[in-house]
C-alpha positions as CSV (number, residue, x, y, z in Angstrom):
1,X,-69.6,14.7,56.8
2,X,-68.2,15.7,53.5
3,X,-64.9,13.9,54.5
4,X,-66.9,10.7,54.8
5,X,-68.5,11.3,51.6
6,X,-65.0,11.5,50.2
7,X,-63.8,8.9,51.7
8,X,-66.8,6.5,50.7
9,X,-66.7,7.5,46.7
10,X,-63.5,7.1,46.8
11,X,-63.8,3.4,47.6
12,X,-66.7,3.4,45.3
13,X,-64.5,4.7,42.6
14,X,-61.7,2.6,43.6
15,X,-63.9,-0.7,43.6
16,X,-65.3,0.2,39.8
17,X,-61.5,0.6,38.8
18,X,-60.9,-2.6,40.2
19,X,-63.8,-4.5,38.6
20,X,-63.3,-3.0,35.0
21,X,-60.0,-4.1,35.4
22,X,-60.7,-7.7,36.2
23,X,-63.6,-8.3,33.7
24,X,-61.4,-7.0,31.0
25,X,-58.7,-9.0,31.9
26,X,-61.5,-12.5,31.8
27,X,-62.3,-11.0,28.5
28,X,-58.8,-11.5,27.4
29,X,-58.6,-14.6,28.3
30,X,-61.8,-15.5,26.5
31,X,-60.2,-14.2,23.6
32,X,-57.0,-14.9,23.8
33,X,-58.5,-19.1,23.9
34,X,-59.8,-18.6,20.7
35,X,-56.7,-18.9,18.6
36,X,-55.7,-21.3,16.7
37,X,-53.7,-23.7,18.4
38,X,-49.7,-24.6,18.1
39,X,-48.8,-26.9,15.2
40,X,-46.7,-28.5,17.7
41,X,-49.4,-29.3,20.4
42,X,-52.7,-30.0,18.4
43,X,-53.1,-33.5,17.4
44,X,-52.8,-34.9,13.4
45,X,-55.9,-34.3,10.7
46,X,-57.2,-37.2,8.7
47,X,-55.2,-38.1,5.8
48,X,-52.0,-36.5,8.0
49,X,-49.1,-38.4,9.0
50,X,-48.7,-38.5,12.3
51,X,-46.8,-36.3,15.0
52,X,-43.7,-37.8,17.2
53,X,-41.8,-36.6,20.0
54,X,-38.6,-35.2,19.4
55,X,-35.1,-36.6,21.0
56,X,-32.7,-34.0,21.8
57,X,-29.9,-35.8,20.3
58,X,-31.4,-37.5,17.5
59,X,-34.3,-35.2,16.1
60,X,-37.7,-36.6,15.2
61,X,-39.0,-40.2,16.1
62,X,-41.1,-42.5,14.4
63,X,-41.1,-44.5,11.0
64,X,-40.1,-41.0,8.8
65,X,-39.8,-41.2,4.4
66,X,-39.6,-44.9,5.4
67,X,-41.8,-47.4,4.5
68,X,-43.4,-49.6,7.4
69,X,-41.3,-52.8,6.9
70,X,-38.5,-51.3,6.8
71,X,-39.2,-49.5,10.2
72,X,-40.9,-52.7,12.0
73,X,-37.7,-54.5,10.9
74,X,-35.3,-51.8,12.6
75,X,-37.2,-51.8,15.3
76,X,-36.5,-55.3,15.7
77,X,-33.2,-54.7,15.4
78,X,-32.5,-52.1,18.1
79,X,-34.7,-54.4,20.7
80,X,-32.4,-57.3,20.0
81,X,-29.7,-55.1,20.6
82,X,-30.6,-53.5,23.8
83,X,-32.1,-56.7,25.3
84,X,-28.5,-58.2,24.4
85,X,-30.1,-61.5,22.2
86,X,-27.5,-62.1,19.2
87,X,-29.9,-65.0,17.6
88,X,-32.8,-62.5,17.2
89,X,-34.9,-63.5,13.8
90,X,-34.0,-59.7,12.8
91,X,-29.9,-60.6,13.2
92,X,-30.2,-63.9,11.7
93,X,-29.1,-62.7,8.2
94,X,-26.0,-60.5,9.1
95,X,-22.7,-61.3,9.2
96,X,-20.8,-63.0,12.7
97,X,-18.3,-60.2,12.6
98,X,-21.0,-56.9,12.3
99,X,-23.4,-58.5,15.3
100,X,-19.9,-59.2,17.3
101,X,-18.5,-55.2,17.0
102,X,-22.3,-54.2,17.4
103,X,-23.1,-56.5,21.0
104,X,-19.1,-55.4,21.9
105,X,-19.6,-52.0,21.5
106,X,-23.3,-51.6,23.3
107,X,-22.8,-54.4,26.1
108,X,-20.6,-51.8,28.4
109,X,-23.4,-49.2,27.8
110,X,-25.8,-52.0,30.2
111,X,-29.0,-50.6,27.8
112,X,-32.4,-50.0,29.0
113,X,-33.8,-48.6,26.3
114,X,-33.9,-47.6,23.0
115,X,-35.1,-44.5,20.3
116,X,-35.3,-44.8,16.9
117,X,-35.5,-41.6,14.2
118,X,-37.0,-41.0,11.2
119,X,-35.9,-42.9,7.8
120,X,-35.1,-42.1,4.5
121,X,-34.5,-43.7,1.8
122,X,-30.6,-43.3,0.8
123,X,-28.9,-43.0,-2.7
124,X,-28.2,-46.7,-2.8
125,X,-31.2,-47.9,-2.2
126,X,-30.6,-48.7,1.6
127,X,-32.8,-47.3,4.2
128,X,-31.2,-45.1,6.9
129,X,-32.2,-44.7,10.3
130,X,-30.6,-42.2,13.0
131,X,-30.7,-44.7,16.8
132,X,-29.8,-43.7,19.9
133,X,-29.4,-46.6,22.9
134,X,-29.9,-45.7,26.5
135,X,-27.9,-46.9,28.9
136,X,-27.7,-46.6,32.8
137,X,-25.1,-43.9,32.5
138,X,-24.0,-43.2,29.2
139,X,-25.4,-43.8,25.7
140,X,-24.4,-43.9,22.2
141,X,-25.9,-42.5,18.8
142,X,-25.2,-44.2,15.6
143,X,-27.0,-44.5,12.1
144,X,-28.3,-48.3,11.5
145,X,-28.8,-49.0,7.8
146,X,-30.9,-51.7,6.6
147,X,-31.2,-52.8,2.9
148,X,-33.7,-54.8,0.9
149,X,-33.1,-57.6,-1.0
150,X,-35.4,-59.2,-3.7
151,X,-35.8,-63.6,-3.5
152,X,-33.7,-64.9,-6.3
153,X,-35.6,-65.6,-9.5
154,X,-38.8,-64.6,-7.7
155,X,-41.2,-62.4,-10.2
156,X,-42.8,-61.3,-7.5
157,X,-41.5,-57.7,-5.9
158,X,-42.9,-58.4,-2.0
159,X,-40.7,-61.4,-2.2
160,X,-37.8,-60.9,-0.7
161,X,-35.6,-60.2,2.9
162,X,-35.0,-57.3,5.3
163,X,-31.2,-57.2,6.6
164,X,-29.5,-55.2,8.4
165,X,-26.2,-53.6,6.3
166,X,-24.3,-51.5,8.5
167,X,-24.4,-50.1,11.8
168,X,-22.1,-47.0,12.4
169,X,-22.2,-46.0,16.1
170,X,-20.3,-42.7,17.6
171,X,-18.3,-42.4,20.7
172,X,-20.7,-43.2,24.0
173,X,-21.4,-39.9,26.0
174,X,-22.5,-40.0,29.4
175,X,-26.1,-39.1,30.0
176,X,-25.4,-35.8,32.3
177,X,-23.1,-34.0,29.3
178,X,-25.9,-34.9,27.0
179,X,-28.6,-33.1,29.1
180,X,-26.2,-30.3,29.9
181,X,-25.0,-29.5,26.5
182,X,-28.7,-30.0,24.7
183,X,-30.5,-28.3,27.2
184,X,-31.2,-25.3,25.2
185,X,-30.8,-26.8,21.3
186,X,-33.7,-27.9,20.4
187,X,-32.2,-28.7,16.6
188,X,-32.2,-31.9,14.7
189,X,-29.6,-34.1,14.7
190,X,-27.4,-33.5,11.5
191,X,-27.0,-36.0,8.9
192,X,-23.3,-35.4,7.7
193,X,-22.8,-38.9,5.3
């Protein structure tokens, strides 16, 4: 009889153990909830500029230090680009021989889609964007540059044309290297010009 006594508080004791255990570890969890949350993960205050996704190659997306237009209008240039249409609106104002390297160069690649990073304003008064095209099985990273230019003997400053200045594009990579050799670099994509 004392055996089963044992026995029996010593599931008893062995059941408390086990039910402090668990409510502290809900209590935990209650807590732990409470913190604030990543900068990464929680979504943009008022009055903050907004949050994009990150490419692995080219850093940050979205419009960047640049102004709107500016981004709209590369924009417009990278879709004519990877949809393959040279007489674009955006294209209309550069040069035969830049839109002929640029659809040379990217027409191999077969592209499907398109990422555009951050702009800045450069030293020269051009507006720099870093691009990356997707292809079906490779793509290629390159900085587009885009430049501003005022309406002749126009007095007002809004009057004026977006065209596309340069477009230096690097050697194409194939998609698998890329996701092997970023998989754990998580850095931005470094400016070097």
């Amino acid at each position: 009889m004392i055996a089963g006594n044992r026995s029996r508080n010593a599931r008893i004791a062995f059941f408390l153990l086990a039910l402090s255990l668990i409510t502290q570890k809900i209590a935990s969890q209650d807590t732990a909830g409470n913190q604030a949350v990543p900068d990464g993960l929680r979504r943009p205050e008022r009055g903050e500029a907004p949050r994009y996704p990150k490419d692995l190659v080219i850093g940050e997306l979205g419009r960047g230090e640049a102004s709107e237009g500016a981004y709209l209008f590369a924009r417009n240039i990278l879709a004519a680009i990877a949809e393959g249409r040279r007489d674009a609106q955006a294209l209309e104002n550069t040069g035969y021989i830049l839109t002929e390297n640029i659809f040379d160069e990217v027409r191999s690649l077969r592209p499907r889609s398109y990422r555009l990073g951050g702009g800045k304003t450069e030293v020269d008064g051009c507006v720099s964007f870093l691009v990356r095209i997707i292809g079906q099985q490779e793509s290629i990273t390159g900085e587009l540059f885009i430049r501003w230019e005022e309406a002749a003997g126009e007095e007002n400053s809004d009057a004026g044309i977006w065209f596309l200045d340069d477009l230096i594009l690097e050697e194409k990579r194939t998609l698998a290297d890329i996701r092997d050799s970023y998989r754990y670099d998580f850095s931005p994509y470094e400016r070097f010009y």
